[in-house]
C-alpha positions in Angstrom: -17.1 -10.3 -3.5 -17.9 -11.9 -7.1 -21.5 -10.9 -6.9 -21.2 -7.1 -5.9 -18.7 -6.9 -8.6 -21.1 -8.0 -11.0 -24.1 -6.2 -9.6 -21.7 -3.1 -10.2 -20.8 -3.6 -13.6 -24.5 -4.1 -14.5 -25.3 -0.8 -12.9 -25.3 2.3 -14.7 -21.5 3.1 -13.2 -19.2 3.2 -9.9 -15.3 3.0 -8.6 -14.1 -0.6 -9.0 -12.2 -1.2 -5.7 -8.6 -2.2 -6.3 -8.7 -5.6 -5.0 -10.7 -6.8 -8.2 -8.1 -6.7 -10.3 -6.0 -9.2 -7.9 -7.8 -11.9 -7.2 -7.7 -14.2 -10.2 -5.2 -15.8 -12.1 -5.3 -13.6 -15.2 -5.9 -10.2 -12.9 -2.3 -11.5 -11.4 -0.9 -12.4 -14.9 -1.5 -9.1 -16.0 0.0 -7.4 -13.0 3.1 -9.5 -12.8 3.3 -8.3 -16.7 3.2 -4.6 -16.0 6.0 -4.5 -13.0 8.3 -6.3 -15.2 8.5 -3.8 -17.8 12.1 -3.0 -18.2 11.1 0.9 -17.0 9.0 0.3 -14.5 11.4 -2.7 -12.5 14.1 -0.4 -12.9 12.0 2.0 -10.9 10.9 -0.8 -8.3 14.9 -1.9 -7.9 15.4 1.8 -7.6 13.8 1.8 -3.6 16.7 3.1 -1.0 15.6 -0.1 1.2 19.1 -0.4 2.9 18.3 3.4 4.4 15.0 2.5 5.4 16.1 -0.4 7.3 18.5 1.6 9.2 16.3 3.9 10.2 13.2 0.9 11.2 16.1 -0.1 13.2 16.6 2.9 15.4 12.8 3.1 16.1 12.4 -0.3 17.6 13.1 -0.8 20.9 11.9 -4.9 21.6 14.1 -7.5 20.9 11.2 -8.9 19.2 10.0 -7.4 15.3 7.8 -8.1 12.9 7.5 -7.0 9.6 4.1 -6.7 7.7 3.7 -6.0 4.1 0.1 -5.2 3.5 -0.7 -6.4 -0.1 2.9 -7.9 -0.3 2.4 -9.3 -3.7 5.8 -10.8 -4.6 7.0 -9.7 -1.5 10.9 -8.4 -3.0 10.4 -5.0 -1.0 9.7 -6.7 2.4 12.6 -9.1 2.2 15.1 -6.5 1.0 14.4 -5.4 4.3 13.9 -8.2 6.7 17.8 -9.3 5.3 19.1 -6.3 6.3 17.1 -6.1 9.9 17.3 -10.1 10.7 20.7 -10.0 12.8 19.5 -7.4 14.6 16.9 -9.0 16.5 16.1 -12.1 18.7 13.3 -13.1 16.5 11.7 -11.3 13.9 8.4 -12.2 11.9 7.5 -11.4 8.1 3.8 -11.5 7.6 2.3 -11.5 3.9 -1.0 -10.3 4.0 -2.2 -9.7 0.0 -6.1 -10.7 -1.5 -4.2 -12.6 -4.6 -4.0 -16.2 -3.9 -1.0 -16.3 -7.2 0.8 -13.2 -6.0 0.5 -14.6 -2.4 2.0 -17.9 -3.4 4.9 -16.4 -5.4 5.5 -14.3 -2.7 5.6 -17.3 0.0 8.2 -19.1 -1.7 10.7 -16.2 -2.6 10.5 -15.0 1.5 11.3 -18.5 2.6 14.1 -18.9 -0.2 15.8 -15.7 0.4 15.4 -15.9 4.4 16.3 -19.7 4.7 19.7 -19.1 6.1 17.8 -17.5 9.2 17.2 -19.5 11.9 15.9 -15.9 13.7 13.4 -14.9 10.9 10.0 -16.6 10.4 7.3 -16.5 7.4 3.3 -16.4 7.4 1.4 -15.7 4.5 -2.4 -15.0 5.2 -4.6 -14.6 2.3 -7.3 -12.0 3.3 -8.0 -8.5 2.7 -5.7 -5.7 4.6 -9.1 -3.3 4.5 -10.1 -6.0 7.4 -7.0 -6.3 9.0 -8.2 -6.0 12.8 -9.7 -9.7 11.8 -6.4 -11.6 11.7 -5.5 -10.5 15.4 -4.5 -14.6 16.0 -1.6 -14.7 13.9 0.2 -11.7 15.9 0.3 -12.9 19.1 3.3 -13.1 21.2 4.0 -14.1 24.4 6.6 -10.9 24.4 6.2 -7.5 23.8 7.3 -6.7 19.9 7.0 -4.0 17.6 5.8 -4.1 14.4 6.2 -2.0 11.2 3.5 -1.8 8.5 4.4 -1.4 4.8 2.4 -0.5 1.8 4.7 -0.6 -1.3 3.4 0.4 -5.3 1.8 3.3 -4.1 -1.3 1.0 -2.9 -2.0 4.0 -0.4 -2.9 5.9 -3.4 -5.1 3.7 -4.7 -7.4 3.5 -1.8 -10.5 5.6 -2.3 -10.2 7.3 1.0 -6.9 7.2 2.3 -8.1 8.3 6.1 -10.9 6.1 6.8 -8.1 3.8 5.6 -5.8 5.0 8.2 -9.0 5.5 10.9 -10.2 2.0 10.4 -7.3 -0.5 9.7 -5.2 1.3 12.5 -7.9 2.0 14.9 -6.1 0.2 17.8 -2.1 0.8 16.6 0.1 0.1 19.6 2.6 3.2 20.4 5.8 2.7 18.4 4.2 0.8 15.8 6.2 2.3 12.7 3.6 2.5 8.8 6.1 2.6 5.8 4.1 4.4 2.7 5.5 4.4 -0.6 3.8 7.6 -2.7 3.8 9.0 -6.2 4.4 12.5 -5.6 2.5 15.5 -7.6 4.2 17.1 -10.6 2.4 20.2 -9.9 0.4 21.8 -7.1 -2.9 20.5 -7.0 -4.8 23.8 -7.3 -3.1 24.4 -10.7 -4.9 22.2 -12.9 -3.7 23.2 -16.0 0.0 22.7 -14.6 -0.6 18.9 -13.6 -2.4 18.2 -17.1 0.5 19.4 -18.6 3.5 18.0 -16.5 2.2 14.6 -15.6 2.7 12.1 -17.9 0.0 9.8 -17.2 -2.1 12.4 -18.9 -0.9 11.0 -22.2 2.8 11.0 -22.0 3.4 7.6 -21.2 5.2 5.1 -23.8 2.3 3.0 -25.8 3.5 -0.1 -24.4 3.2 1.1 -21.0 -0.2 2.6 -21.1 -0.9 -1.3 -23.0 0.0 -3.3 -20.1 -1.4 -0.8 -17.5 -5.0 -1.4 -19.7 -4.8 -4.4 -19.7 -4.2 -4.5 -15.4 -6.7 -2.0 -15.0 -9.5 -3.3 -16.9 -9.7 -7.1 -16.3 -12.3 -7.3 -14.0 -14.4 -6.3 -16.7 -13.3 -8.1 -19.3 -13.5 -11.1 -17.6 -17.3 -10.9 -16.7 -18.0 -8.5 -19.9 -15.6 -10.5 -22.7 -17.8 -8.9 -25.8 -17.7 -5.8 -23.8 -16.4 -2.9 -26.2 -14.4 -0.3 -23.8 -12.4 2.7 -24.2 -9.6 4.2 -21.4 -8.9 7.3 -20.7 -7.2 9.7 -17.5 -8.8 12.1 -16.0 -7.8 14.6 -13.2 -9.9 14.2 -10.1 -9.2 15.8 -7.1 -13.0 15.4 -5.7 -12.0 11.7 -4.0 -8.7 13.2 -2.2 -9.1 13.0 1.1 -5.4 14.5 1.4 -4.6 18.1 1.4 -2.5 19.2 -2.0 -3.4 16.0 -3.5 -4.7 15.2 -7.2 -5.9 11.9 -8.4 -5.2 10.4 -12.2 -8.8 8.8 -12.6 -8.6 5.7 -15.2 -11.9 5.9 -16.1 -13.4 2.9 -18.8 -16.5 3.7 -21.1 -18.2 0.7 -22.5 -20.3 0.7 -25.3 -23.4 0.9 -23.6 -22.9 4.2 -22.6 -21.7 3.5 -19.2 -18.6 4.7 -17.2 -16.4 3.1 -14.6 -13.7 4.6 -12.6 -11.2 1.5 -12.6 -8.6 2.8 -10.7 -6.7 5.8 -9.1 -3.7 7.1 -8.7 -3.2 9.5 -6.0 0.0 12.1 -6.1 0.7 13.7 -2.8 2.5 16.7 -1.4 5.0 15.3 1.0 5.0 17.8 3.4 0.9 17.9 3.4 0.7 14.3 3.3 2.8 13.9 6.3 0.6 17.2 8.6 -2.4 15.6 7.4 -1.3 11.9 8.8 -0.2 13.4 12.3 -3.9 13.7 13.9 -4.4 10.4 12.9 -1.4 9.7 15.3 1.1 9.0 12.6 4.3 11.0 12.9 7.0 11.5 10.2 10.4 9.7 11.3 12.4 10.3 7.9 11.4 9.9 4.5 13.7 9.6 0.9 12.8 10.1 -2.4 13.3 8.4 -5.5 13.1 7.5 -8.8 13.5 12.3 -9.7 13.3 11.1 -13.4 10.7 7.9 -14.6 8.0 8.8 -11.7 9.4 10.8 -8.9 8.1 9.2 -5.2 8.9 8.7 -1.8 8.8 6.6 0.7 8.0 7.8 4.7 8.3 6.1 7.6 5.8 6.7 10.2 5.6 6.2 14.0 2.7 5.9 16.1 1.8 8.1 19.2 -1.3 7.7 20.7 -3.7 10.7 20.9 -5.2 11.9 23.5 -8.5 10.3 25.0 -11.7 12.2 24.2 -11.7 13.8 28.2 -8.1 15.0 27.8 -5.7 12.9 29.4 -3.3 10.7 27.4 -1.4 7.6 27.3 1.8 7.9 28.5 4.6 5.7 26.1 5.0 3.7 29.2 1.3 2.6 29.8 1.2 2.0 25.7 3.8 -0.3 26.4 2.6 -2.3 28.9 -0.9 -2.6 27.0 1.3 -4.2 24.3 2.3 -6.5 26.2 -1.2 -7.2 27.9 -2.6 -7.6 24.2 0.2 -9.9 23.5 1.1 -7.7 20.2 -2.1 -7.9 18.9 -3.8 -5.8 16.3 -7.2 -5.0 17.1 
């Protein structure tokens, strides 16, 4: 909220949580400003969405889909997707979920543009935060059974500060076949050779001045806007201390203001694929397929998970048929 934001920047120092810097106007301004750089939308058009699709599609068994992007923002990614899965389903649902009134609204009207010609495919928008997703259970209910595929584009997994409480918490009641879609910045060097990463990752200092400008700007709004005379100072730091991942390093943006003080204003988590997807699978997330992309500008990957329900504390497990019919008892909801 606006008033633990402010009692943190009056404290002597802390992690400002990622939603901050969405949810004004100027916090979306100065987003919208840094995708667009010619670099950087060249790496978001760069996505293999058409092979993700395909293989959503062999995963899903209903007749019935829906799609959710989890901080959706413009929402491009999601409806890349939808058009290529919409005539391959009775009815199929995109859901919006991002903190950002602005971003949310943009990404409204592009969905319902795009997806007009669909008589199949539906839009929602709900403004809220994903961290409390279990709280928007009314707006997935179904009278039938449907799956439902979660996606978390612009390496927003990697800017949580603990990925598997994430995971733990926002999942805690997944339904079996319920497919996550992760897009991750991958590491330019194993995490346990610090020297390496500082050397080979070029957010430590290797980044075109314009870029490092607009990614400032992003990262530091929430205290400029309730510090304006505020004098502050940006640098990256390596922090593997807040990865909750195996083989993972963080770039910490960390701001010092005049005063002495220091904020961590953002992370960026790189991953290990292969330990990224081990350390997912006793959370009951299992690797489908994954592709990478973008070798050259900042090389990443996308992975598409499914859902198998783990065993109950005294042993026994849910079979995919019983997960099934609690789908349908719960009407598809998310709980």
């Amino acid at each position: 909220t606006h008033a633990e934001l402010v009692a943190l920047l009056h404290s002597q120092g802390g992690h400002i949580e990622q939603s901050y810097k969405y949810m004004d106007t100027a916090g979306a301004s100065n987003w919208l400003s840094f995708v667009r750089q010619p670099d950087y939308a060249a790496y978001i058009e760069s996505l293999p969405l058409r092979d993700v699709a395909q293989a959503i599609r062999k995963q899903v068994v209903t007749h019935e889909f829906d799609l959710v992007g989890l901080g959706a923002g413009t929402s491009r990614h999601e409806v890349r997707i939808v058009h290529s899965l919409a005539e391959s389903f009775d009815s199929l649902r995109l859901f919006l979920l991002d903190i950002s009134q602005p971003l949310l609204t943009l990404g409204l009207h592009h969905a319902r543009d795009s997806l007009a010609t669909f008589g199949n495919v539906s839009v929602w928008g709900i403004q809220g935060d994903f961290h409390k997703l279990s709280s928007y259970i009314p707006a997935f209910r179904s009278t039938k059974r449907r799956q439902r595929a979660f996606c978390m584009f612009g390496n927003t997994f990697g800017n949580l500060d603990n990925e598997i409480r994430f995971l733990q918490n926002t999942f805690s009641a997944a339904n079996n076949g319920d497919l996550l879609l992760l897009d991750v910045s991958l590491a330019r060097a194993p995490a346990n050779r610090p020297k390496d990463v500082l050397a080979k990752d070029p957010a430590f200092g290797h980044r075109p001045a314009d870029f490092r400008k607009r990614l400032d700007d992003f990262i530091t709004e929430p205290i400029r806007r309730l510090l304006p005379d505020a004098k502050m100072s940006v640098r990256s730091e390596l922090n593997t201390e807040c990865c909750t991942i195996p083989g993972s390093y963080s770039i910490d943006l960390r701001v010092s203001l005049g005063s002495g003080r220091t904020f961590s204003a953002a992370y960026a988590k790189r991953y290990d694929p292969d330990q990224l997807a081990e350390r997912l699978k006793p959370e009951g997330w299992e690797l489908v397929d994954s592709w990478r992309y973008s070798e050259d500008f900042n090389p990443s990957l996308l992975a598409l998970f499914r859902f198998k329900r783990r065993k109950r504390a005294g042993g026994s497990s849910i079979s995919d048929e019983d997960a099934q019919g609690a789908g349908e008892d719960s009407q598809g909801a998310v709980s």
